[in-house]
mmCIF file of the N, C-alpha and C atoms, coordinates in Angstrom:
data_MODEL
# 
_entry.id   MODEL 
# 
loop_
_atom_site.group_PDB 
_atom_site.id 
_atom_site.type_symbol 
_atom_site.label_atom_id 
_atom_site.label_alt_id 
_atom_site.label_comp_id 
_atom_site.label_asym_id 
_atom_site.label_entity_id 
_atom_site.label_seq_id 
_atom_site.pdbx_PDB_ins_code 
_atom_site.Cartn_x 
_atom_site.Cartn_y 
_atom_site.Cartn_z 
_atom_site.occupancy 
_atom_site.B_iso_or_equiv 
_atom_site.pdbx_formal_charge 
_atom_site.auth_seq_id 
_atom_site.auth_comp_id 
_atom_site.auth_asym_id 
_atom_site.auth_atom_id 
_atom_site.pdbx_PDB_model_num 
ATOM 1   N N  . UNK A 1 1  ? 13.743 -47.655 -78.164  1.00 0.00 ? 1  UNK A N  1 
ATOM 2   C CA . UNK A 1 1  ? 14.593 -46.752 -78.920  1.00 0.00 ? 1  UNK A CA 1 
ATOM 3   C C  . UNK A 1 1  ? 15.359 -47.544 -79.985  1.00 0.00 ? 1  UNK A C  1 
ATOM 4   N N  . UNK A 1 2  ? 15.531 -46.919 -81.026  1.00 0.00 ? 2  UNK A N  1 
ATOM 5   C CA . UNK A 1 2  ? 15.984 -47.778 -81.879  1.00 0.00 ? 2  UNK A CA 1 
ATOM 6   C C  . UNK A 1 2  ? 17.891 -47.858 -82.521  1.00 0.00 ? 2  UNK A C  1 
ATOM 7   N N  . UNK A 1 3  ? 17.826 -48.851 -82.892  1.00 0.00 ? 3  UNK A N  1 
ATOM 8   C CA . UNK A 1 3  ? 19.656 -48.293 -82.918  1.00 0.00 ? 3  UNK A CA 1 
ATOM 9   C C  . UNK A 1 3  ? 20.256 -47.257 -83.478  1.00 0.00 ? 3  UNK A C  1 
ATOM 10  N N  . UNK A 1 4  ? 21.236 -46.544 -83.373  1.00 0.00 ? 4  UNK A N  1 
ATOM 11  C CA . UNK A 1 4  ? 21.532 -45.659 -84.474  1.00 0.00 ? 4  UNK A CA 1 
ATOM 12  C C  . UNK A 1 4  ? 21.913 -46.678 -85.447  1.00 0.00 ? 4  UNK A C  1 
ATOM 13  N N  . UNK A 1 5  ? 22.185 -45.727 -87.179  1.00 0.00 ? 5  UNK A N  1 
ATOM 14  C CA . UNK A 1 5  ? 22.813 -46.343 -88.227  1.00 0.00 ? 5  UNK A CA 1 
ATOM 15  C C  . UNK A 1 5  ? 24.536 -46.482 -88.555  1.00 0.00 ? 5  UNK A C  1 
ATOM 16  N N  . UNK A 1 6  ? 24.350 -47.601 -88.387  1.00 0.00 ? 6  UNK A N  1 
ATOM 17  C CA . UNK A 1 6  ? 26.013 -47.983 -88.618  1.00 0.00 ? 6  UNK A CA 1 
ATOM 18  C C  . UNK A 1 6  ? 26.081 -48.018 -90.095  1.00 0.00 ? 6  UNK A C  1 
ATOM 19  N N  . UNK A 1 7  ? 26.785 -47.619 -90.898  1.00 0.00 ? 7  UNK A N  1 
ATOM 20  C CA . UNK A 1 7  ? 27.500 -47.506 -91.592  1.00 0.00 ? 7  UNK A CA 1 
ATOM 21  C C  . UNK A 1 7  ? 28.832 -48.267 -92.127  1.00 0.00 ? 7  UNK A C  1 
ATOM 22  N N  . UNK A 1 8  ? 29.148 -47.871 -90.997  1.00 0.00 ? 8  UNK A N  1 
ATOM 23  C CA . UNK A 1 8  ? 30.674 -48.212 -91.269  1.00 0.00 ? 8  UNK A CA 1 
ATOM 24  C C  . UNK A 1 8  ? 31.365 -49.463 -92.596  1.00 0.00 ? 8  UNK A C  1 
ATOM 25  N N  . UNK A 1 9  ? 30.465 -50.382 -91.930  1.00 0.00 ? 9  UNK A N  1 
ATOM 26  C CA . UNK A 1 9  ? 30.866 -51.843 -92.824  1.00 0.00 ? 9  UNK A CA 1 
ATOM 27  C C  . UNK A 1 9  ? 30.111 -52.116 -93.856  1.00 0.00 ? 9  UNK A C  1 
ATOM 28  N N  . UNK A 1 10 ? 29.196 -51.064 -94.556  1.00 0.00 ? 10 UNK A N  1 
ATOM 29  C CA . UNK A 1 10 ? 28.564 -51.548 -95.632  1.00 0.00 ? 10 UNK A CA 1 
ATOM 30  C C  . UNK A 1 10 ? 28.984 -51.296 -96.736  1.00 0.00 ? 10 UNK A C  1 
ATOM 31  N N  . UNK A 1 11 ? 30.453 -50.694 -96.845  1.00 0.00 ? 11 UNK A N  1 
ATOM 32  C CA . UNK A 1 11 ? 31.173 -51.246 -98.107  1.00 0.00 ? 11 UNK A CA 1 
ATOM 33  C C  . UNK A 1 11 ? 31.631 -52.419 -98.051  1.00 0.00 ? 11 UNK A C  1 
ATOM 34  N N  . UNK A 1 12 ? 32.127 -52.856 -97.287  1.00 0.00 ? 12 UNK A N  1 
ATOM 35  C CA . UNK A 1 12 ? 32.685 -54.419 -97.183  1.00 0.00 ? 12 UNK A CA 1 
ATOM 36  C C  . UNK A 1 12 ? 31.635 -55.231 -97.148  1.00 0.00 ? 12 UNK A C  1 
ATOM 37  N N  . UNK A 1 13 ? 30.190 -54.999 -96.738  1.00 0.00 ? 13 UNK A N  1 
ATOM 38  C CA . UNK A 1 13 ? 29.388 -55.928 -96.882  1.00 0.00 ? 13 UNK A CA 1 
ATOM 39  C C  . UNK A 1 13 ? 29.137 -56.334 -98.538  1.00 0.00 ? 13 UNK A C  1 
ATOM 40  N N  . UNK A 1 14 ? 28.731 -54.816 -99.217  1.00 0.00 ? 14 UNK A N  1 
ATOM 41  C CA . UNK A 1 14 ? 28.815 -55.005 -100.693 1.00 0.00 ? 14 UNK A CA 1 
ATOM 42  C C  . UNK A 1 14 ? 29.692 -55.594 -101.079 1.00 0.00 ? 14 UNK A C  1 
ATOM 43  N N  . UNK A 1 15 ? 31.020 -55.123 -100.966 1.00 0.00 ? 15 UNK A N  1 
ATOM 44  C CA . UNK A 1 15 ? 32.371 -56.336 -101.632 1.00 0.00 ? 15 UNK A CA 1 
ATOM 45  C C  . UNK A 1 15 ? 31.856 -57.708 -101.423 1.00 0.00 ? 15 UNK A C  1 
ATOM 46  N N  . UNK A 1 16 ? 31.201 -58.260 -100.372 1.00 0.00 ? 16 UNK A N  1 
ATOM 47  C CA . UNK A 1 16 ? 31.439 -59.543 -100.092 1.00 0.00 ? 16 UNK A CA 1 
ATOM 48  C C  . UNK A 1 16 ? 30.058 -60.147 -101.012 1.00 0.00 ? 16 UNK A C  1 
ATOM 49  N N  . UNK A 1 17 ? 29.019 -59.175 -101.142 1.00 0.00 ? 17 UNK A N  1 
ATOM 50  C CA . UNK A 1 17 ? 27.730 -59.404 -102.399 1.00 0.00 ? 17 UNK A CA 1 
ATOM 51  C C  . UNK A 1 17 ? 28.202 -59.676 -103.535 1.00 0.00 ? 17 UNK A C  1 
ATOM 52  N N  . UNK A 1 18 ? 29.280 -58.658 -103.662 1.00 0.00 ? 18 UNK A N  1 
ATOM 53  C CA . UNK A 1 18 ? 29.476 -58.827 -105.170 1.00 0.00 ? 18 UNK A CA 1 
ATOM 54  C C  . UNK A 1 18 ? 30.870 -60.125 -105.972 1.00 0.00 ? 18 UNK A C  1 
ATOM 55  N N  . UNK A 1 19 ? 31.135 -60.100 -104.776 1.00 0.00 ? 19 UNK A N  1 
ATOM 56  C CA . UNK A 1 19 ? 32.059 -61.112 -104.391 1.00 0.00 ? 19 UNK A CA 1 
ATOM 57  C C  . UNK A 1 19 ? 31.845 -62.609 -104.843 1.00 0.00 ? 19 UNK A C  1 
ATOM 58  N N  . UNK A 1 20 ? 30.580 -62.685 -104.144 1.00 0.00 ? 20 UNK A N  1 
ATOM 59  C CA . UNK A 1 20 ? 29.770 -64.016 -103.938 1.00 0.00 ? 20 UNK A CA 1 
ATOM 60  C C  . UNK A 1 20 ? 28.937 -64.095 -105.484 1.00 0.00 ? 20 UNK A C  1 
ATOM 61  N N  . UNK A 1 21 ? 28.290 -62.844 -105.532 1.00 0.00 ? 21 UNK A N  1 
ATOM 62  C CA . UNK A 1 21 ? 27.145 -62.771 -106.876 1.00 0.00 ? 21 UNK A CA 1 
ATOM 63  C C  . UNK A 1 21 ? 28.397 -63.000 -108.011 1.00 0.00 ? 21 UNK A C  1 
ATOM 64  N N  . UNK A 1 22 ? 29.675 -62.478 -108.153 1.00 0.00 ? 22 UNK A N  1 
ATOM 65  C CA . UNK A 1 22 ? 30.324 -63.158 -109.450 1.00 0.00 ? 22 UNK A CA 1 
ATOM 66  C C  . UNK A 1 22 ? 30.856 -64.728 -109.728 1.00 0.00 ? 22 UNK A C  1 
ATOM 67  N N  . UNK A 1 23 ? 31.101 -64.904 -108.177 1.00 0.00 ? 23 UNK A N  1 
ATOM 68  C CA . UNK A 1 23 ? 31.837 -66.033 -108.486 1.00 0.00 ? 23 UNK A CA 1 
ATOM 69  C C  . UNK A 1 23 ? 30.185 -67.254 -108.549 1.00 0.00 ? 23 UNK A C  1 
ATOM 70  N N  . UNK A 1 24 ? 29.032 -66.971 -108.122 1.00 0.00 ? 24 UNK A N  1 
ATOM 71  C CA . UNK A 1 24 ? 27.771 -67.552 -108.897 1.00 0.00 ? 24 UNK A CA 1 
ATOM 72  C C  . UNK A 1 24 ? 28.060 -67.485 -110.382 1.00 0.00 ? 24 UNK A C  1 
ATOM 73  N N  . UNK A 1 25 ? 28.037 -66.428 -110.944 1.00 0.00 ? 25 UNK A N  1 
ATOM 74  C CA . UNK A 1 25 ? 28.217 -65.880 -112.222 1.00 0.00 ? 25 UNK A CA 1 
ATOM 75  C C  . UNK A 1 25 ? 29.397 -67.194 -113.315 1.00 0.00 ? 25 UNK A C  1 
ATOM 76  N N  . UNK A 1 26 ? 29.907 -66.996 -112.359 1.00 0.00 ? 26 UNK A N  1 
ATOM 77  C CA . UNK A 1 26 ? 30.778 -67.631 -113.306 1.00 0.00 ? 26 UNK A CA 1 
ATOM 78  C C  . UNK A 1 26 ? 30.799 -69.426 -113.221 1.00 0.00 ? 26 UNK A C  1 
ATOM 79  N N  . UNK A 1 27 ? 30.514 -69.847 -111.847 1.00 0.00 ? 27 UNK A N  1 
ATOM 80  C CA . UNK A 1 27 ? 30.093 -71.207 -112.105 1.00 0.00 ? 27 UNK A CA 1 
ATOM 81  C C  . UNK A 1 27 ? 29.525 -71.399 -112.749 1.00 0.00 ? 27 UNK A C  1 
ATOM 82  N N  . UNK A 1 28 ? 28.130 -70.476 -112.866 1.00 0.00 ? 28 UNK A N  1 
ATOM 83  C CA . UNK A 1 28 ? 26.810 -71.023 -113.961 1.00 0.00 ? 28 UNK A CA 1 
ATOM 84  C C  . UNK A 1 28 ? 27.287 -70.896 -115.270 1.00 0.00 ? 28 UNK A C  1 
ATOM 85  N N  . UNK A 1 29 ? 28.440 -70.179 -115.709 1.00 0.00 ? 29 UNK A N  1 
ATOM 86  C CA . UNK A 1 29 ? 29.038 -69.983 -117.449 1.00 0.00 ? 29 UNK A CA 1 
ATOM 87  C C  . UNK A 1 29 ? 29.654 -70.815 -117.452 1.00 0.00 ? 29 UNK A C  1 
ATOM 88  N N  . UNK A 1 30 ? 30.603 -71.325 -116.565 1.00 0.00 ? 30 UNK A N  1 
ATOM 89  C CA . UNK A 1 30 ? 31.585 -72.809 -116.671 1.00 0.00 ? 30 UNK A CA 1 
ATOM 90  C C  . UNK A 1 30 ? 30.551 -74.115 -116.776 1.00 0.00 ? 30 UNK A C  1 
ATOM 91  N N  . UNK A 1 31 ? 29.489 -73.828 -116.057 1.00 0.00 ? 31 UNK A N  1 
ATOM 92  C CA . UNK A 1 31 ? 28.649 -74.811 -116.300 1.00 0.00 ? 31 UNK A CA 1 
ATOM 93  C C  . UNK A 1 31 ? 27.890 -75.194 -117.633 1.00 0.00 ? 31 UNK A C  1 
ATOM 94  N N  . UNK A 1 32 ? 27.443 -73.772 -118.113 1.00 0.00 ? 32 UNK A N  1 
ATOM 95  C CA . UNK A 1 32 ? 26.690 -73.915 -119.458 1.00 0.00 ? 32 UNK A CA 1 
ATOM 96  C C  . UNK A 1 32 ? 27.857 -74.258 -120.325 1.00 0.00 ? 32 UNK A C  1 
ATOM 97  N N  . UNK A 1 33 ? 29.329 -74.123 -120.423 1.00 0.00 ? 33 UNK A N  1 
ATOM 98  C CA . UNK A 1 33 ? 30.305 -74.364 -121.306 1.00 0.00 ? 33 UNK A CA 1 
ATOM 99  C C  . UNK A 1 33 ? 30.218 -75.796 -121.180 1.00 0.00 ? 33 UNK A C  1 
ATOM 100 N N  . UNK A 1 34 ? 30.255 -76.275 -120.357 1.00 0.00 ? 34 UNK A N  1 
ATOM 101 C CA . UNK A 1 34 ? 30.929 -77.891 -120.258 1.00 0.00 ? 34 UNK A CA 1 
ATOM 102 C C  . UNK A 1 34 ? 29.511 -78.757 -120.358 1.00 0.00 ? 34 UNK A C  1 
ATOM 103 N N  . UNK A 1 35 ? 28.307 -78.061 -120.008 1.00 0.00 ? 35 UNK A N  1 
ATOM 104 C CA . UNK A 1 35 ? 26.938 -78.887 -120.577 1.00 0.00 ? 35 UNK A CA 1 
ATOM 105 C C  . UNK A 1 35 ? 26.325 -78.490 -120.800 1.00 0.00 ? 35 UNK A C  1 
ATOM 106 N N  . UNK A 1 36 ? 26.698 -77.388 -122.133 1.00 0.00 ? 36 UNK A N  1 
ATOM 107 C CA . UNK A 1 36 ? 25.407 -77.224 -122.654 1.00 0.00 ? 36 UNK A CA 1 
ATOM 108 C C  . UNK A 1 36 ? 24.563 -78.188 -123.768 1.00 0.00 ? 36 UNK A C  1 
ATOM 109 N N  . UNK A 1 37 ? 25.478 -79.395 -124.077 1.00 0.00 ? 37 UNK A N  1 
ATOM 110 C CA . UNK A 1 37 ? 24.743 -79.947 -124.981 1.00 0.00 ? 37 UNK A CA 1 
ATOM 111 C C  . UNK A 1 37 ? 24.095 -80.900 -124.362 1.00 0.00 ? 37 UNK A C  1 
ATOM 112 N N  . UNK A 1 38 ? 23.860 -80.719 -122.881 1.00 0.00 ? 38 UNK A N  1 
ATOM 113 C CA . UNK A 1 38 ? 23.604 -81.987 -122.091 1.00 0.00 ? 38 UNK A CA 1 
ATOM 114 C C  . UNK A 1 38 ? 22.428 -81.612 -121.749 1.00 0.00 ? 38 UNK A C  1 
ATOM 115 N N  . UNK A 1 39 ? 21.820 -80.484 -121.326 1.00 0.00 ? 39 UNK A N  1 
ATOM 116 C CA . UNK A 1 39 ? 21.127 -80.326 -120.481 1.00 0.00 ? 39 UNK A CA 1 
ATOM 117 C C  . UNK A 1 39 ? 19.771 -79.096 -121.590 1.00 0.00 ? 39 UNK A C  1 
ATOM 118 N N  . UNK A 1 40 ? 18.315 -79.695 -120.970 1.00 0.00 ? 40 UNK A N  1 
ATOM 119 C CA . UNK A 1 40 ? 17.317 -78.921 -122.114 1.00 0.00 ? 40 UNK A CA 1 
ATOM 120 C C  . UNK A 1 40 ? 17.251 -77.533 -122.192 1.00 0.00 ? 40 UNK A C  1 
ATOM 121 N N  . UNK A 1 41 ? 17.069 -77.524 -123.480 1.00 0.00 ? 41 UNK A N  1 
ATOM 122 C CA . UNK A 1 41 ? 16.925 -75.930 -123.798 1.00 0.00 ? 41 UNK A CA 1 
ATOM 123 C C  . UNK A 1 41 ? 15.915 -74.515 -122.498 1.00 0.00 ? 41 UNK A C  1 
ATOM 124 N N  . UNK A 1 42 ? 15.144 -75.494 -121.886 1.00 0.00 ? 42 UNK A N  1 
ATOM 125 C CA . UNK A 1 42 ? 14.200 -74.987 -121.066 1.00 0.00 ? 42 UNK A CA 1 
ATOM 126 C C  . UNK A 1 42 ? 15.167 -74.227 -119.635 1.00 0.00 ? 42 UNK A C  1 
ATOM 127 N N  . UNK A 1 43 ? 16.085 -75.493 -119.573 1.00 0.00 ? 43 UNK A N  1 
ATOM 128 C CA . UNK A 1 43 ? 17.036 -75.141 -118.476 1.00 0.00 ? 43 UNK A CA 1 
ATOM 129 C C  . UNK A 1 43 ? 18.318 -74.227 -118.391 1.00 0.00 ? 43 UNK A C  1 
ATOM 130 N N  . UNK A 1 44 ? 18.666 -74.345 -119.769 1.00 0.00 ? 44 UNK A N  1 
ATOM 131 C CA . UNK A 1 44 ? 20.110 -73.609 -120.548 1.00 0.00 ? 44 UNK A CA 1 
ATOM 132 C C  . UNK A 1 44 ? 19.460 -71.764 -120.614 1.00 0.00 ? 44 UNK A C  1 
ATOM 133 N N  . UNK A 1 45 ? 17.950 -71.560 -120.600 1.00 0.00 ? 45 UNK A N  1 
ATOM 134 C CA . UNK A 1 45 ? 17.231 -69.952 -120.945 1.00 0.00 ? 45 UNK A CA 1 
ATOM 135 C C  . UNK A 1 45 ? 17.303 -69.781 -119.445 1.00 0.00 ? 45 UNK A C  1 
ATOM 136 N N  . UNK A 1 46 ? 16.876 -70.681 -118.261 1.00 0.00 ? 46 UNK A N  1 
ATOM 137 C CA . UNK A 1 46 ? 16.684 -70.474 -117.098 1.00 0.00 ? 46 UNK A CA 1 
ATOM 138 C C  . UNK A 1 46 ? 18.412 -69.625 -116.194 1.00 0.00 ? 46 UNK A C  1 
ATOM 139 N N  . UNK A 1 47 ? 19.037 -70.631 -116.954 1.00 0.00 ? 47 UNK A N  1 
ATOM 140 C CA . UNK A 1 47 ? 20.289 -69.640 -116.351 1.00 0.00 ? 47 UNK A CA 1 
ATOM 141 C C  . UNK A 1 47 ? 20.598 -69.112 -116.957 1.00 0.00 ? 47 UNK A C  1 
ATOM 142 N N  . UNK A 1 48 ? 20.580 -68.794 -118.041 1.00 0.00 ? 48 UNK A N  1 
ATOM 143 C CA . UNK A 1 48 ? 20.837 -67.574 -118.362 1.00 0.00 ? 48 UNK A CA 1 
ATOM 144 C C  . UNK A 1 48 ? 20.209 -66.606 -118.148 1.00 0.00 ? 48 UNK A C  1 
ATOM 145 N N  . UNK A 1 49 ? 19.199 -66.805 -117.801 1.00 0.00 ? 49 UNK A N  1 
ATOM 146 C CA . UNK A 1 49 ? 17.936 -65.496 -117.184 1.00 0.00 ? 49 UNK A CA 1 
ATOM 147 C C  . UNK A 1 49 ? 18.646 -65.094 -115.735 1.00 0.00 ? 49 UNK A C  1 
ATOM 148 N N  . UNK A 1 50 ? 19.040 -66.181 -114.992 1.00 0.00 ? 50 UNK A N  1 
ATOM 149 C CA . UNK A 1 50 ? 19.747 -66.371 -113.737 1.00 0.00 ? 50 UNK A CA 1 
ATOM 150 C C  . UNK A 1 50 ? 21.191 -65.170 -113.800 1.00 0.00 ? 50 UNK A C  1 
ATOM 151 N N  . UNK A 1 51 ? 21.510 -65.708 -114.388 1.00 0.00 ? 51 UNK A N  1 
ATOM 152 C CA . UNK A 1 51 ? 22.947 -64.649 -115.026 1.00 0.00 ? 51 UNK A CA 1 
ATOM 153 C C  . UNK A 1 51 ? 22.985 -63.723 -115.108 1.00 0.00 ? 51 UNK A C  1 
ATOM 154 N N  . UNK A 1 52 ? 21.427 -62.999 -115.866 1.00 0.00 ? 52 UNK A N  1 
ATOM 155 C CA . UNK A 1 52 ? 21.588 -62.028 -116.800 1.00 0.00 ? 52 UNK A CA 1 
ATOM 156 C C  . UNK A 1 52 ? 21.149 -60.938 -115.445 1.00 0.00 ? 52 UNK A C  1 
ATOM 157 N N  . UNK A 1 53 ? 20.335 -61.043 -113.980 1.00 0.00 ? 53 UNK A N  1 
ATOM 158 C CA . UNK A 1 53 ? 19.424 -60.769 -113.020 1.00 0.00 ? 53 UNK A CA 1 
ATOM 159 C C  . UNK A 1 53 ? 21.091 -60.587 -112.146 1.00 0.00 ? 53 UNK A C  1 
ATOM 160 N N  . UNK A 1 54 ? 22.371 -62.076 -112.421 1.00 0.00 ? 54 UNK A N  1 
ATOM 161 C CA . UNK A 1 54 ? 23.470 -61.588 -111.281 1.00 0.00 ? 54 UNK A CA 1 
ATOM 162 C C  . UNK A 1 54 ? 24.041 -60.547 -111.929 1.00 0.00 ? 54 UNK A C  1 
ATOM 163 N N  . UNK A 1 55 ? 24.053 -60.179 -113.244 1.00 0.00 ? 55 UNK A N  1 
ATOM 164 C CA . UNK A 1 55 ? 24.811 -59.123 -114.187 1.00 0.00 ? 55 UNK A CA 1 
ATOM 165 C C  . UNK A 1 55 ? 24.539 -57.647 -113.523 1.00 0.00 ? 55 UNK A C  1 
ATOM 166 N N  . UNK A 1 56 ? 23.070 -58.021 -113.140 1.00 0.00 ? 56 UNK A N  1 
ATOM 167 C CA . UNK A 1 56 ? 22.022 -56.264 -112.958 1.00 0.00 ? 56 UNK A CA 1 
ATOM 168 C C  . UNK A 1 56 ? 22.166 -56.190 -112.073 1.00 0.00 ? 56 UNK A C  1 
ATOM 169 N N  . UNK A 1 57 ? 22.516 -57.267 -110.640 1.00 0.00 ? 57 UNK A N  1 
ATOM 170 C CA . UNK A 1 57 ? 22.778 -57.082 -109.197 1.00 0.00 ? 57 UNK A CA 1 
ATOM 171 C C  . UNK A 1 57 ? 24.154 -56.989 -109.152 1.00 0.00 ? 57 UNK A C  1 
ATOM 172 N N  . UNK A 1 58 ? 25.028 -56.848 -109.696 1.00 0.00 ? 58 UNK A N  1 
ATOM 173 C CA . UNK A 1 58 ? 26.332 -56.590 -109.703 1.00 0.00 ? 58 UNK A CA 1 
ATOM 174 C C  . UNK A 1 58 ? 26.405 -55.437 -109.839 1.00 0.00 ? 58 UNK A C  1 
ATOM 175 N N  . UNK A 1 59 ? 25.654 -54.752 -110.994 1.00 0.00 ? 59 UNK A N  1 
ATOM 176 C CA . UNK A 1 59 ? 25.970 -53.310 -111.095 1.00 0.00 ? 59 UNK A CA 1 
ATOM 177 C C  . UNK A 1 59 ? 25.130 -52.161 -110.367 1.00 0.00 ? 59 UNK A C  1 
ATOM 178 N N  . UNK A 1 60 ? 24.277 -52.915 -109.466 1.00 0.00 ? 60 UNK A N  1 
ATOM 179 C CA . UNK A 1 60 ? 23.919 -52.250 -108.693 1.00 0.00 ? 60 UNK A CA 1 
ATOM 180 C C  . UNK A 1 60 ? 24.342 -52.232 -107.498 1.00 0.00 ? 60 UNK A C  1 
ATOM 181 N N  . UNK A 1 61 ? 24.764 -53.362 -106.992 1.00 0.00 ? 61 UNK A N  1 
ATOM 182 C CA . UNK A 1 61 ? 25.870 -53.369 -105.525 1.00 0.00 ? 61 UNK A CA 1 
ATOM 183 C C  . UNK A 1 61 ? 26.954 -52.488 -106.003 1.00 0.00 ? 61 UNK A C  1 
ATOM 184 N N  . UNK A 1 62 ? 27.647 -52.722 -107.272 1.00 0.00 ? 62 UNK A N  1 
ATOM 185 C CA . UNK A 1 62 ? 29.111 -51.367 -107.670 1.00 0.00 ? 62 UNK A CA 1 
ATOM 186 C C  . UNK A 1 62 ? 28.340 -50.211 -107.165 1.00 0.00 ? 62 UNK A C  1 
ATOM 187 N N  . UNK A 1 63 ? 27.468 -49.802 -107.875 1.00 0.00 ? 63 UNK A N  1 
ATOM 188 C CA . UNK A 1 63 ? 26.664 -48.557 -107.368 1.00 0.00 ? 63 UNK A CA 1 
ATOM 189 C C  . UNK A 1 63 ? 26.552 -47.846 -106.417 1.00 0.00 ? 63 UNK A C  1 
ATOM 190 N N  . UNK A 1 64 ? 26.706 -49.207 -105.537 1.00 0.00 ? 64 UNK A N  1 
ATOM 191 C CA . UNK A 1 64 ? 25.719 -48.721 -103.779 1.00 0.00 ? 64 UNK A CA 1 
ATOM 192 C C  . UNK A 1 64 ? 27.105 -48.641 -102.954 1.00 0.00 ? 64 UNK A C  1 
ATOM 193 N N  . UNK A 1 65 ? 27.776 -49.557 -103.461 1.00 0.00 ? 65 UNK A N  1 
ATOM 194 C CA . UNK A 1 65 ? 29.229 -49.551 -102.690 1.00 0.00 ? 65 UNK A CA 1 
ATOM 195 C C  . UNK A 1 65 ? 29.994 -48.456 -103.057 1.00 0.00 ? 65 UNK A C  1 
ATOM 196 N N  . UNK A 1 66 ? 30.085 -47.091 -104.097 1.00 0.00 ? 66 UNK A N  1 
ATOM 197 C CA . UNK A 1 66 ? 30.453 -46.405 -104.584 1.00 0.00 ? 66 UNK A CA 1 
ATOM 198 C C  . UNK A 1 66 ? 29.906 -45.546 -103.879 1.00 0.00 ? 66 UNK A C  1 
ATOM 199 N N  . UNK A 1 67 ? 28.446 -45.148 -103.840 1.00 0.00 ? 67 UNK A N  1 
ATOM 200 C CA . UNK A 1 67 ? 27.468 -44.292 -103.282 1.00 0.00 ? 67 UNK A CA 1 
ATOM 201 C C  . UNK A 1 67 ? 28.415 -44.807 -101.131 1.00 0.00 ? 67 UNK A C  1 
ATOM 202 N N  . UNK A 1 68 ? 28.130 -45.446 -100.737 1.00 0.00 ? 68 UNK A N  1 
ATOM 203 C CA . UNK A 1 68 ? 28.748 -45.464 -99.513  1.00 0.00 ? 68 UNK A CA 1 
ATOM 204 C C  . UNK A 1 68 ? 30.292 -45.407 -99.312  1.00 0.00 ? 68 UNK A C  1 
ATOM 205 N N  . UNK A 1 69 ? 30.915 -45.673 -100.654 1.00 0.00 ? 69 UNK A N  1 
ATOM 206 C CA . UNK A 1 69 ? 32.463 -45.385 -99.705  1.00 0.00 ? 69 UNK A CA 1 
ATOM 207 C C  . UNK A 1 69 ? 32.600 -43.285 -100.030 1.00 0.00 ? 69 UNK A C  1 
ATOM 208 N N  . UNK A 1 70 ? 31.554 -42.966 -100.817 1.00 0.00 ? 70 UNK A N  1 
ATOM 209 C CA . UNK A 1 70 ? 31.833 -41.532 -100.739 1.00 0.00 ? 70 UNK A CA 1 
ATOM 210 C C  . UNK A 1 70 ? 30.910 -40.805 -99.558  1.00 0.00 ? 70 UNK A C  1 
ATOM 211 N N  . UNK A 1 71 ? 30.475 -41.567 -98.458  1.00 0.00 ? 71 UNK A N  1 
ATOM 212 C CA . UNK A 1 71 ? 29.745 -40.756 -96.980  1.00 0.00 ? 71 UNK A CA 1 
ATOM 213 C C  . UNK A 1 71 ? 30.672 -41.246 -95.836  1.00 0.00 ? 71 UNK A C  1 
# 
C-alpha cells in the first residue's frame, strides 16, 4: 500500500530550492564580476547559460510554491 500524499511541507521545501538556487545565482555573478577577465570566454558563456537555467528554475519553484500554499 502506498503512502498517502503529504503535502504539508512542500512550501517550505520550495523556499529552501529557491533559497539555495539564488544564493548559487549570485555566487556565480560575484564570480563572473571579480574574474571575468581571468577566466576563457568558453567558460564565462557556460555560466552564464548556468544562470540563465537558475533564473527559469526560480520562477518556476515561485510558481509551484504559490500553486501549493493556495491547497
Amino acid at each position: 500500500m502506498s503512502k498517502p500524499d503529504n503535502r504539508a511541507d512542500n512550501a517550505e521545501h520550495l523556499q529552501s530550492h529557491i533559497d539555495h538556487t539564488q544564493a548559487n545565482l549570485q555566487e556565480a555573478e560575484d564570480y563572473l564580476d571579480e574574474h571575468a577577465s581571468e577566466i576563457s570566454s568558453v567558460e564565462k558563456e557556460r555560466i552564464e547559460a548556468k544562470n540563465e537555467n537558475r533564473k527559469n528554475s526560480i520562477e518556476a519553484f515561485v510558481a509551484e510554491k504559490i500553486d501549493e500554499e493556495q491547497h
